[in-house]
C-alpha positions as CSV (number, residue, x, y, z in Angstrom):
1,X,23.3,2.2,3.6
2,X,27.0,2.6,4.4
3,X,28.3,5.8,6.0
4,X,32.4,6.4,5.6
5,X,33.5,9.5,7.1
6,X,37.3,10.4,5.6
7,X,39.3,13.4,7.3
8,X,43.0,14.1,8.3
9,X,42.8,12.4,11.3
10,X,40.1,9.5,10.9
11,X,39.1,6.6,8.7
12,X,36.1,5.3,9.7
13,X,33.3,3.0,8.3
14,X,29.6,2.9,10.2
15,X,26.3,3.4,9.8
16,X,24.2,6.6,10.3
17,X,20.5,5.9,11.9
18,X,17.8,7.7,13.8
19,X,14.4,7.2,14.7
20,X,11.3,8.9,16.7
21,X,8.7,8.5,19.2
22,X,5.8,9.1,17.2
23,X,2.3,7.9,18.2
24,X,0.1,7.9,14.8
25,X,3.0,7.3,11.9
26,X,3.2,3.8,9.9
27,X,6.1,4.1,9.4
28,X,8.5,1.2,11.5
29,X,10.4,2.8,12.5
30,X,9.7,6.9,12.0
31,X,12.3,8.8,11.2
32,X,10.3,11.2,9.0
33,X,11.3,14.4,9.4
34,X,8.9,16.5,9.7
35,X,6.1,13.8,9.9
36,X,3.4,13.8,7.8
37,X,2.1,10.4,8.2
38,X,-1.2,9.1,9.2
39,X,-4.2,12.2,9.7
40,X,-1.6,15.4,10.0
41,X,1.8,16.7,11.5
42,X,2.4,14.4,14.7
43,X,4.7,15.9,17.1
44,X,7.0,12.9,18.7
45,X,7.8,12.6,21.8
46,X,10.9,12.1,21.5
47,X,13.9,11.9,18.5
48,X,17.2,10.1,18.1
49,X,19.8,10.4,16.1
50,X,23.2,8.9,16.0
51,X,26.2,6.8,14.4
52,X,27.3,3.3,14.7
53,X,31.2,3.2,14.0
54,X,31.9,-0.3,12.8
55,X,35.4,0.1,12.1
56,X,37.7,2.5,12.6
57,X,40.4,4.8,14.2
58,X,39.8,8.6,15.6
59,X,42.8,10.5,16.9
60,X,44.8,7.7,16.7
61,X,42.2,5.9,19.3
62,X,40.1,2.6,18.0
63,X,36.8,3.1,18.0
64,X,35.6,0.3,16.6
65,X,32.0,-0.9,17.3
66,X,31.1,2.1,19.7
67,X,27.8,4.4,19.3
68,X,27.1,8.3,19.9
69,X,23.2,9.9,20.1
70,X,22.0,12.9,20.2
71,X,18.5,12.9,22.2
72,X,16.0,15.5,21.7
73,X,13.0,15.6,24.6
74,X,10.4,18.2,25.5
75,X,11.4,20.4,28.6
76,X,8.1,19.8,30.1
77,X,5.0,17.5,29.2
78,X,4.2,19.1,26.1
79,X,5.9,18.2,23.0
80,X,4.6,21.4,21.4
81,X,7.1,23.0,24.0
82,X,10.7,24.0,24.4
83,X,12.9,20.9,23.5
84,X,16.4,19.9,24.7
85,X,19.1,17.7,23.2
86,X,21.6,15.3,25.5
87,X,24.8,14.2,23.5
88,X,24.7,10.1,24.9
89,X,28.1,8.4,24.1
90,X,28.8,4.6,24.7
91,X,29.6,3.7,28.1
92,X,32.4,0.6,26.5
93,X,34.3,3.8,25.4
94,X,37.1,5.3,27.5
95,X,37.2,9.0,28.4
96,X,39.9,9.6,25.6
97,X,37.4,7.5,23.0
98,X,34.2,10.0,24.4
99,X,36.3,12.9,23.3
100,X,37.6,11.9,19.8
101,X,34.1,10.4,19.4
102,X,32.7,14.3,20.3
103,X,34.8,15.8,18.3
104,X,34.3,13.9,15.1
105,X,30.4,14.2,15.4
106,X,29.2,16.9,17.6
107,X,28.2,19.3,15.2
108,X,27.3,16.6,13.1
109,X,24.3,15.2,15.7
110,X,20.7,16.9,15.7
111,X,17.7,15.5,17.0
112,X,15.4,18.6,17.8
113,X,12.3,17.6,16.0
114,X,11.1,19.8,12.6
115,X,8.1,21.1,13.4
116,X,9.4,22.3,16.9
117,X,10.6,25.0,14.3
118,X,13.7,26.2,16.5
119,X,17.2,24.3,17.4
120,X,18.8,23.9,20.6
121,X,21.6,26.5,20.9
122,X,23.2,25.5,23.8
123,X,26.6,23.5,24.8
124,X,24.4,20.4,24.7
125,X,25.2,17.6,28.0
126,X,27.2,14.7,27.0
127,X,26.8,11.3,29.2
128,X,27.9,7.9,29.3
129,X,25.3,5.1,29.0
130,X,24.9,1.6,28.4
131,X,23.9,1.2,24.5
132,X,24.0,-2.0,22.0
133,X,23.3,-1.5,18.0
134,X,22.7,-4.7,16.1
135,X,22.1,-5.0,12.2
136,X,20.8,-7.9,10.8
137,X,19.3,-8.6,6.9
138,X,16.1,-6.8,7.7
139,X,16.6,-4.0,10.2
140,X,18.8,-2.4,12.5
141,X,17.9,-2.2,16.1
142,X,19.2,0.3,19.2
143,X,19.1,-0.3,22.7
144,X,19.7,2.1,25.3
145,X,18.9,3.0,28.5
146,X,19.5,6.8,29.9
147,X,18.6,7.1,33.4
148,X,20.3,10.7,34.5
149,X,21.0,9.7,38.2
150,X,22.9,6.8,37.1
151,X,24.7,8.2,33.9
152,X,28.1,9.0,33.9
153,X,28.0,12.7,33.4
154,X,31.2,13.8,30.9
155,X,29.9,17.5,30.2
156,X,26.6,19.0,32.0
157,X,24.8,22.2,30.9
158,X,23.2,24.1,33.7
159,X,19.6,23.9,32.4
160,X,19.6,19.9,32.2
161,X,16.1,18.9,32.3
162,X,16.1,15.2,30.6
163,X,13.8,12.6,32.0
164,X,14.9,8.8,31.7
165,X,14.6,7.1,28.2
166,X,14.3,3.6,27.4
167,X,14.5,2.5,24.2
168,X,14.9,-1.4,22.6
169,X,13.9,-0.8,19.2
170,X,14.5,-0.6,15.3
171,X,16.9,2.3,13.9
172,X,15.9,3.9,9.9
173,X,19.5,3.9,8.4
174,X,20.2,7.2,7.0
């Protein structure tokens, strides 16, 4: 599925994905929201969420073929825990690309799981990584890597408590 995103300042064509660390789900990949597959509600350890632009201009900027995620994680080592969300923008895209690409999805990106039950309310830290999105016939497929010592930090919120995530893996379009 094809996402097109129209407004006064932007014409854009992409795709829409997300995905989730869940340990007992069938689903490949899980993007259920809340899940309820396998024996009961599994709490992931982790949720993505995020949009591929294909083609297209934002603010006058190209912003063809770069990627923005929102990254929900447990504060702790619980997953039944509070839960933060880290805004990760394409590290390809120049400072004035990170902003147009912040202000056209922002508010649009949430990753903080269901049955967590409450959303993040906070100004949300946005970083620069190294990221890839491929879509072939079958499946689409993310790769990122988020190590917080080595990310280039655009926007950091005072209680910033994301570990490192790793992920090479297939995207659900949405």
């Amino acid at each position: 599925m094809k996402a097109s995103l129209e407004k006064q300042s932007y014409v854009m064509q992409g795709e829409n994905f997300g995905a989730r660390g869940c340990s007992g789900c069938t689903c490949d990949p899980c993007d259920c929201n809340p899940c309820n597959c396998g024996d009961g509600v599994a709490i992931p350890r982790w949720r993505v969420s995020g949009y591929f632009v294909e083609k297209g201009e934002l603010e006058a900027l190209d912003v063809s073929g770069l990627l923005i995620l929102s990254l929900a994680q447990p504060c702790g080592e619980s997953e039944a825990g509070a839960w933060q969300e880290v805004l990760l923008i394409d590290s390809r895209a120049s400072i004035s690309q990170a902003a147009a690409l912040l202000n056209a999805f922002e508010a649009r990106l949430a990753s903080i799981p269901a049955e967590i039950g409450t959303h993040f309310s906070g100004q949300r830290s946005v970083y620069q990584v190294p990221m890839s999105y491929h879509r072939d016939e079958q499946r689409s497929w993310l790769e990122v890597e988020f190590m917080p010592e080595q990310a280039l930090p655009l926007r950091e919120s005072a209680e910033s408590l994301f570990k490192e995530w790793r992920y090479s893996g297939p995207m659900a379009l949405r």
